[in-house]
KOLVOMAR-173041 format. One record per residue (C-alpha): residue in three letters; x, y, z. Coordinates in steps of 0.2 Angstrom, whole numbers, plus 5000, padded with zeros to 4 digits. Layout:
ALAXYZ...
//
This chain:
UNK500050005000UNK500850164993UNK499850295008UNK498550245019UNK496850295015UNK495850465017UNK494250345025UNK495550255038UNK495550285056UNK497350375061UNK498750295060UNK499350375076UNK499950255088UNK498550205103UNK497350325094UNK495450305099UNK494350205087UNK492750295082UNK491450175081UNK490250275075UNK491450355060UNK492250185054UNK490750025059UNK490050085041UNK490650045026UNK492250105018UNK492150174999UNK494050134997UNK493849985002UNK493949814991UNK493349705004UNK492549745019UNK491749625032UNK491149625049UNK490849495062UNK490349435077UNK490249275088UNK489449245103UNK489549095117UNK487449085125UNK486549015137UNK484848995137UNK483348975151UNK482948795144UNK485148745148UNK485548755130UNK487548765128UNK487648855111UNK488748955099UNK488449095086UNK489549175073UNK489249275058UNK490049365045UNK489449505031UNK490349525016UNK490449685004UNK491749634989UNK492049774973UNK491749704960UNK491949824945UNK491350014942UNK489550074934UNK490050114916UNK488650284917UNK488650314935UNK490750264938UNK490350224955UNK491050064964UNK489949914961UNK489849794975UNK489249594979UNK488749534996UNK488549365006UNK488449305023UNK489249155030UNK488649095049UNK488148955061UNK487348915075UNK488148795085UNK487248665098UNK488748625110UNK487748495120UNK487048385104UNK488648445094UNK487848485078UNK488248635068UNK487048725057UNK487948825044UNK487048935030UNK488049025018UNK486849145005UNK487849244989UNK487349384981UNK486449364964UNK487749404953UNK488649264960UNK488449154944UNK489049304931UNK490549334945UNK490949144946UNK491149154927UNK492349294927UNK493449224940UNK493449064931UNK494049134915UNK495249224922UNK495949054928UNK495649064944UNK494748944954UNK495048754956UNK496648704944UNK495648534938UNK494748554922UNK493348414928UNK492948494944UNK492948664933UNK491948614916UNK490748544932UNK490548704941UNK490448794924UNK488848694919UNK487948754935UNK488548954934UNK487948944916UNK486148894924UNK486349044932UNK486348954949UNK487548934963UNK487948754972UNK487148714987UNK487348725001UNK487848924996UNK486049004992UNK485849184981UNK484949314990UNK483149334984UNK483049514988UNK484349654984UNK485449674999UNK485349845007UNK486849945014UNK486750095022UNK488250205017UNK488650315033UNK487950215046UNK488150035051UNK486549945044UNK486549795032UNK484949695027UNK485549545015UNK483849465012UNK483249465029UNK484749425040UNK485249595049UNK486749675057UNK486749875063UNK487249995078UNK485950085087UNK486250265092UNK486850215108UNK488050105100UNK487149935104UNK487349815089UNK485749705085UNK485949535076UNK484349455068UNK484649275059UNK483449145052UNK483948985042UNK482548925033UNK482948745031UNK483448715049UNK482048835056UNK483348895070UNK484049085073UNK484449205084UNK483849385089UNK485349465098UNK485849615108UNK487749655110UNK488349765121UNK490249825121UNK491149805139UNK492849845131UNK493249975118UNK493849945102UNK495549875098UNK496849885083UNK497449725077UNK499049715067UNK500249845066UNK499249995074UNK497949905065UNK498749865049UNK498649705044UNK499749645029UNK498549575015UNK498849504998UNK500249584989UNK500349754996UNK498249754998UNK498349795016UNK497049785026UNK496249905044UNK495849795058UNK494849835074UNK493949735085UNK492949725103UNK493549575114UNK492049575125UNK490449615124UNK488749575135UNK487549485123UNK485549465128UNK484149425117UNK483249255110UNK483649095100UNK482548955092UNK483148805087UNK482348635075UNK480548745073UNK480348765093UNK479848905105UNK480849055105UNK481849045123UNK482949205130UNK484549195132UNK485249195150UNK486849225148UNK487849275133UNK489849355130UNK490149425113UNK491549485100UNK491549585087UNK492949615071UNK492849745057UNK494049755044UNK494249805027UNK495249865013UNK496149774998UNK497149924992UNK498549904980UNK499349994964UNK498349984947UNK499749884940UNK499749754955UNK499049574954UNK498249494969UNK498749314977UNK497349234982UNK498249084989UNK498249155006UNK497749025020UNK497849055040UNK497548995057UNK496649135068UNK495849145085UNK494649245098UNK494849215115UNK493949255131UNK494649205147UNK493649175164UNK494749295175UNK494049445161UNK495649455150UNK495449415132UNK496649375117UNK496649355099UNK498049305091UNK498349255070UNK499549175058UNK499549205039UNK500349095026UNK500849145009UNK500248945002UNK501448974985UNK502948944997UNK502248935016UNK502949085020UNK502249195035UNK501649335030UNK501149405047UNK500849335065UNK500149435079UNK499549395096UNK498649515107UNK498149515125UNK496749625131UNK496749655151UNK495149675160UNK495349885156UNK495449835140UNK497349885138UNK498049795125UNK499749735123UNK500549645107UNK501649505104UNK502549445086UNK503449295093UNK502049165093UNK501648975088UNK500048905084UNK500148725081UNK498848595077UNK498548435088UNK497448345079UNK496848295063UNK495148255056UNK494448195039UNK492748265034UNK491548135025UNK490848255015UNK492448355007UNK493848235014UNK494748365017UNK495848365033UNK495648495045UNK496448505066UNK495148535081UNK496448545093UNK497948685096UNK499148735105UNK499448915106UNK500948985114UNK501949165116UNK503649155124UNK503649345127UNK501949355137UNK502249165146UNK500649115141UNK500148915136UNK498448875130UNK497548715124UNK496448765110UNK494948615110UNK493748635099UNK491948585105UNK491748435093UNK492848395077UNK491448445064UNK491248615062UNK491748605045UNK490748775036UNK490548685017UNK490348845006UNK491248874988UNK491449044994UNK493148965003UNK493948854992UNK492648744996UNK492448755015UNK493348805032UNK493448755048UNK492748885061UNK491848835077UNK491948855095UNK493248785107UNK493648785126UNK495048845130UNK496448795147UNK498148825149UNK499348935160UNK499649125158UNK501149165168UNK501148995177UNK499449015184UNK497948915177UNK496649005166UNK494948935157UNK493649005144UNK492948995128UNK493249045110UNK493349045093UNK494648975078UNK494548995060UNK495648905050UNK495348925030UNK496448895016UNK497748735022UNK496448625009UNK497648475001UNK496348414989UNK496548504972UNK496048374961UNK495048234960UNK496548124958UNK497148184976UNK495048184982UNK494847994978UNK496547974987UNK496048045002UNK494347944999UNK495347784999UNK496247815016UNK494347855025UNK493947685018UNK495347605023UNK495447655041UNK493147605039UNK494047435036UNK495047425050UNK493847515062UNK492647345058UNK494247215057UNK495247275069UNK496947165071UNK496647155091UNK494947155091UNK493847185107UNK492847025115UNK491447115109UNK491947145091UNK492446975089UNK490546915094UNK489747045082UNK490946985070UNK490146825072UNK488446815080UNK487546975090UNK487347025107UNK485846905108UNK486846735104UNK488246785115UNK488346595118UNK489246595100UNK490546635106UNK491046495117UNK492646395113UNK493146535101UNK494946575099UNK495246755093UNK496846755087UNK496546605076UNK495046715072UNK496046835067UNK497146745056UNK495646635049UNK494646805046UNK495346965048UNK497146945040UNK496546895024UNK495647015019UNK496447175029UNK497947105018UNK497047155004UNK496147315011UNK497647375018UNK498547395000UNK497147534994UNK496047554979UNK495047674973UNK493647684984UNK492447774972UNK491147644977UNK490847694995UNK491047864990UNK489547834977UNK488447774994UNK488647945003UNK488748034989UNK487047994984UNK486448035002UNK487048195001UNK486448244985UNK484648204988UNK484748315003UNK485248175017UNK486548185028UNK487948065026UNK488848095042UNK487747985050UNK488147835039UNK489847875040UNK490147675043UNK489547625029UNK491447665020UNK491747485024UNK490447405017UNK490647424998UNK492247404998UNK492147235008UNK490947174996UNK491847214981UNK493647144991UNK492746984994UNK492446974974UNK494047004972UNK494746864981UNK493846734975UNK493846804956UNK495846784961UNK495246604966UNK494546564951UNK495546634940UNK497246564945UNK497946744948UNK499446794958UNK499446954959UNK498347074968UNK498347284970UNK500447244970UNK500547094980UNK500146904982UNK498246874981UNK497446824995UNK497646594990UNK499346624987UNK499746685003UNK498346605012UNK497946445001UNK496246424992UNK495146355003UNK495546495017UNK495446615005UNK493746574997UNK493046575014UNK493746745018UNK493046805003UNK491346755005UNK491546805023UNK491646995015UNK489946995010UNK489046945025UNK490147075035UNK488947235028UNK487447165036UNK488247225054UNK488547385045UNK486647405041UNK486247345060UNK486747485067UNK485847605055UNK484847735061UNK483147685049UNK481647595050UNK481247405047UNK480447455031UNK481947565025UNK483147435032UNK482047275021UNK482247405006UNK484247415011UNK484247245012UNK483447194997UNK484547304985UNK486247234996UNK485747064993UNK485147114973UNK486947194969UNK487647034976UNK486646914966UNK486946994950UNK488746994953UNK488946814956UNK487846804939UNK488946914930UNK490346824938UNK489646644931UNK489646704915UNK491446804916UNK492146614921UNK491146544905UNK491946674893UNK491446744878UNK492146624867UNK490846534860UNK490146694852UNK491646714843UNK491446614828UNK489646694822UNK490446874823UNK492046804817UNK491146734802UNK489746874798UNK490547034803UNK488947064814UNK489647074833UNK487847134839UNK487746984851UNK489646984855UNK489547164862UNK487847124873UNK488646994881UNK490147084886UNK488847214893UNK488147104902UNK489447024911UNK490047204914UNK488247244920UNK488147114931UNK489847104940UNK490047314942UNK488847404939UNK487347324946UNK488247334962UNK488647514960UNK486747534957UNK486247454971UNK487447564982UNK486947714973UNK485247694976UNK485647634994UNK486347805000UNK484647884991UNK483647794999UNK484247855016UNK484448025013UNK482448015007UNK482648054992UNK481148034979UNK480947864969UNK481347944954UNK483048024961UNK483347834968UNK483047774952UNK483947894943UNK485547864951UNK485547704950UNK485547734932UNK486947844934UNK488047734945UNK487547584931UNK488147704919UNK489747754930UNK490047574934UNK489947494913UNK491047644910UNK492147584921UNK492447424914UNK492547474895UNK493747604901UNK494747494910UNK494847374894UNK495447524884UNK496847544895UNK497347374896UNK497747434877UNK498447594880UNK499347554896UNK498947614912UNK499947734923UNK501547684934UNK501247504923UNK500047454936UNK499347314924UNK500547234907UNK499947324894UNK498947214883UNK498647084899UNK496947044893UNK497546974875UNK498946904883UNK497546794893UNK496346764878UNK495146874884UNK493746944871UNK493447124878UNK492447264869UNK493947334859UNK493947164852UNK492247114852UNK492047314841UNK493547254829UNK492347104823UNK491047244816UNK492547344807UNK493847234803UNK493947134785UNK493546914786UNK495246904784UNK495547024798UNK494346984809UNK495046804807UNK496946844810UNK496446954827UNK495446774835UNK496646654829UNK497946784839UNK496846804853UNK496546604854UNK498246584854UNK498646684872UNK500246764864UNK501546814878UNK502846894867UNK502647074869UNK503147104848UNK501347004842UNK500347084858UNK500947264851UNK500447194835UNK498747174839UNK498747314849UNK499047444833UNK497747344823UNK496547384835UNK496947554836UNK497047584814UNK495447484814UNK494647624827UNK493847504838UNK494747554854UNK494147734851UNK492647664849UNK492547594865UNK493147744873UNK491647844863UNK490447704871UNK490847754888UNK490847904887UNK489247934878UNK488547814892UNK488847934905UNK488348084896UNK486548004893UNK486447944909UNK487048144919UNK485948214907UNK484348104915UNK484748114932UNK485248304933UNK483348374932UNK483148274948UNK484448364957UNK484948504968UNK486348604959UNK487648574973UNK489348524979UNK488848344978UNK488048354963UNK489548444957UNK490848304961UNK489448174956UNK489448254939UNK491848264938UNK491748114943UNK490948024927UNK492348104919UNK493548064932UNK493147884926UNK493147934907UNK494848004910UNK495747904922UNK497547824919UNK497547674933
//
């Protein structure tokens, strides 16, 4: 910043902050928010949490009027410490899908060009993913006081300088009605209240550590009941100046705090991160006395304790910190008041982590207590989808183990095996020959990874109909053990050796332990569906498509084992391969995507969805799941990446898959001939399998293929998507049949 601005508070040091000058909104300013938060008590013993920020972002200039055009959201939660649930609502202005546009064609945004080309398809429906909403109404702004209306949730300052704070969320039917009062004046953050901001855009900071909060609060559609007792912060900053020729990082993440101490001292403290190179670009801790004298430290660390996956981004965030400042001797544990207070918004890359936290520690060796607040927004590892199914794979994984541990509990073993109710089961059992018997074999197996896109697929689909998957949170395991117990046994059955890049399962274990661990696999999902939270009749529906998916897939496996050899000869002979290709469909059908289906349509089911969303889904999941295969037969062809299969393994086997099966409708007799007699023969020598390999692809049938899939799932989107939501889910739902279309392992 070349000179500070002519709207700023002095830059004087320990000059008063003028409330009633500088709460209203800033014309130089680019971006300019306020907030508060607020820890309640209520006369029916609710524990609960608010906070709430309003944002006012420039956004260009009126080509007749040349005055500063603006967009507005909200972002807040009510948080119900004692049930730990947290209700978050997040509402956009209404240009947000022209704005969204803008940003994405100036490159910024999410580098994957799935998770892009998805997002694009919703802008350009003039729509916004859910859960962010756009206002209805025109937000109202009043420039020379502190008043701001955005389509019904309400922030001002009275005369007398009390602030009034009116939200409703709709879907939840819970808000508040709050009074804050200041107990403390108004304090400058950062240098004398500069805070350094994105290259050069400097920011002014102020905030009120303490404040007497009154008013009401309804929750789930209830009686509106008065708040007790209630302590309050506020922060106002705003700014965003730079020079005309400057460009702005938006790659800016940080860990930052408000804290309010029992013995009436309070603290806030920050640290920002430059994420191009994880440089700091500024720390500051601040402690307010009881006279609300501040004093500032530099010298700080703020350190995670903890780390925690959500279900619903997988992304991993920390709910616990340690917070410590040499200079002023102060220790404090940071524990947030339950892991998930994840706020899932697209207006923060796509969610943060901000919720309430109690607070203990020492402060020049004595003991201090209280509550407060952390935001921690930007330190997001999943870029890509690549990385998001990575992330989707360890969550299963540890589902896995969570239901097979290796030193499993008395009680875990008997579920395992019987129920509560035939605890008699259990007599004579040996758990560690148990464990070997049943657990090893398939953890072996588990433990190594995969993809995971089929347990995703099940709370997916709870979420996109408007469910809530975190409840079902166990059911990670369950596709994945159904689809590992196919494995094994296919591995059986098929003589292989080699499985996710080690031994399968018989070659370690021998084939008469291995087939009973793998049919073992599809029994353990019904413990998985005990514990749901659903009633008989969901649960028989549940069952019924569980028990569907693995029917079909023991079909489809029959007929894999048969082969398709028998068919050859016709298409061999007549150039007509009609019959061939539906018989590769179906075994595909069958073995994969009737089980993704049934998952699909599982997750719908519990989130209520509608029978034609359940439906729907299916579909798309059938779709996702045929894809799959044909995909995967194109890269047996092309090679996949890190060489995690021999290129050209399926010829080497003999096996007639739909590059082939397409070759017999474009190839020549004498052509058509020469590829079976090649394929008959099970060639190993790498020359003849690249042979075949370049007749396939001159002949265009491995093209082909590729088209076929990807035709699938277009058809397939394009059904289901009318019956959605435009949201995140349906967002990632949507890159992810490309994800499968373009994958490379």
């Amino acid at each position: 910043m070349t000179e500070r601005p002519a709207d700023w508070p002095s830059l004087e040091p320990n000059a008063d902050i003028d409330l009633a000058q500088h709460d209203p909104p800033h014309a130089s300013a680019v971006t300019e928010w306020w907030y508060v938060n607020a820890h309640l008590t209520t006369a029916d013993d609710r524990r609960l949490a608010v906070f709430a920020s309003f944002f006012r972002i420039a956004v260009g200039r009126n080509e007749e009027t040349k005055e500063t055009e603006h967009a507005h959201s909200v972002t807040w939660a009510l948080v119900d410490l004692d049930k730990k649930a947290y209700y978050h609502e997040s509402r956009v202005d209404k240009q947000a899908p022209r704005l969204g546009l803008e940003r994405m064609d100036r490159g910024e945004g999410t580098k994957d060009p799935r998770l892009r080309r998805a997002l694009r398809e919703i802008l350009e429906r003039g729509n916004v993913p859910y859960p962010d909403h756009m206002f209805e109404r025109d937000p109202f702004i009043h420039t020379s006081r502190l008043e701001l209306d955005f389509d019904g949730l309400r922030f001002k300052r009275d005369d007398d300088g009390r602030y009034h704070l009116e939200l409703l969320h709709p879907y939840f039917k819970s808000g508040v009605n709050l009074t804050f009062e200041a107990e403390k004046p108004a304090v400058r953050h950062g240098d004398n209240g500069v805070v350094q901001g994105h290259d050069g855009a400097d920011m002014f900071y102020y905030f009120v550590p303490r404040m007497k909060v009154t008013g009401t609060v309804s929750m789930d559609g209830g009686a509106t009941v008065p708040v007790t007792s209630g302590t309050g912060w506020y922060d106002h900053e705003f700014g965003g100046h730079r020079d005309p020729d400057q460009t702005i990082n938006d790659e800016v993440a940080w860990t930052w705090c408000a804290v309010q101490l029992d013995d009436g001292r309070d603290l806030s403290a920050y640290i920002m991160v430059d994420e191009r190179d994880d440089s700091v670009m500024g720390q500051r801790a601040l402690v307010i006395d009881v006279d609300g004298q501040r004093t500032e430290h530099l010298g700080l660390s703020f350190e995670p304790l903890d780390s925690w996956v959500s279900t619903r981004t997988f992304n991993t965030y920390n709910s616990r910190w340690s917070l410590k400042v040499p200079d002023a001797r102060i220790e404090l544990a940071l524990d947030g008041a339950f892991a998930d207070q994840e706020f899932v918004t697209l207006v923060s890359k796509p969610a943060f982590w901000e919720g309430s936290c109690k607070i203990t520690g020492t402060i020049d060796g004595k003991a201090v207590s209280g509550r407060g607040w952390v935001e921690r927004s930007g330190y997001h590892t999943l870029d890509n989808l690549e990385d998001f199914f990575k992330a989707v794979g360890k969550q299963v994984r540890g589902s896995v183990a969570a239901l097979l541990p290796y030193e499993p509990s008395y009680e875990e073993v008997r579920d395992l095996i019987a129920s509560e109710e035939r605890d008699h089961y259990m007599e004579g059992v040996d758990t560690a020959q148990f464990v070997r018997s049943g657990v090893t074999p398939v953890r072996e197996i588990t433990d190594r990874g995969g993809k995971g896109w089929r347990s995703y697929a099940a709370l997916a689909c709870c979420d996109v109909v408007g469910g809530d998957s975190r409840r079902y949170v166990q059911w990670l395991a369950m596709p994945e053990l159904m689809h590992v117990g196919s494995l094994i046994v296919d591995d059986v059955q098929d003589k292989s050796t080699v499985r996710r890049g080690g031994p399968t399962c018989h070659m370690v274990h021998g084939d008469a332990l291995a087939i009973n661990a793998g049919t073992a696999c599809y029994f353990m999902g019904q413990q998985v569906l005990t514990g749901t939270e659903v009633s008989d009749a969901t649960k028989l529906r549940l069952y019924d498509l569980y028990f569907e998916a693995l029917r079909a897939g023991h079909a489809g496996q029959a007929a894999d084992i048969t082969g398709l050899d028998e068919y050859m000869p016709n298409a061999v002979e007549t150039g007509d391969n009609t019959e061939l290709e539906s018989r590769i469909l179906s075994v595909h059908r069958l073995k994969t995507a009737a089980p993704a289906g049934a998952l699909s349509r599982m997750g719908a089911l519990i989130g209520d969805g509608t029978e034609e969303q359940i439906e729907g889904l299916g579909r798309y999941f059938e779709s996702v799941g045929l894809a799959f295969q044909i995909v995967d037969d194109v890269l047996n062809l092309r090679g996949f990446k890190d060489d995690l299969k021999r290129r050209g393994e399926d010829l080497a086997h003999g096996k007639v898959t739909m590059p082939v099966a397409k070759a017999m409708g474009v190839l020549d007799a004498e052509g058509r001939q020469w590829m079976w007699d090649h394929v008959k023969a099970k060639h190993q020598d790498p020359a003849i399998i690249g042979e075949m390999i370049e007749r396939l692809e001159a002949c265009g049938s491995v093209q082909a293929a590729q088209d076929q899939a990807e035709e699938m799932i277009e058809h397939a989107w394009q059904t289901v998507q009318p019956l959605l939501n435009d949201s995140i889910v349906s967002l990632m739902l949507r890159s992810f049949g490309w994800f499968v279309l373009q994958r490379h392992y």
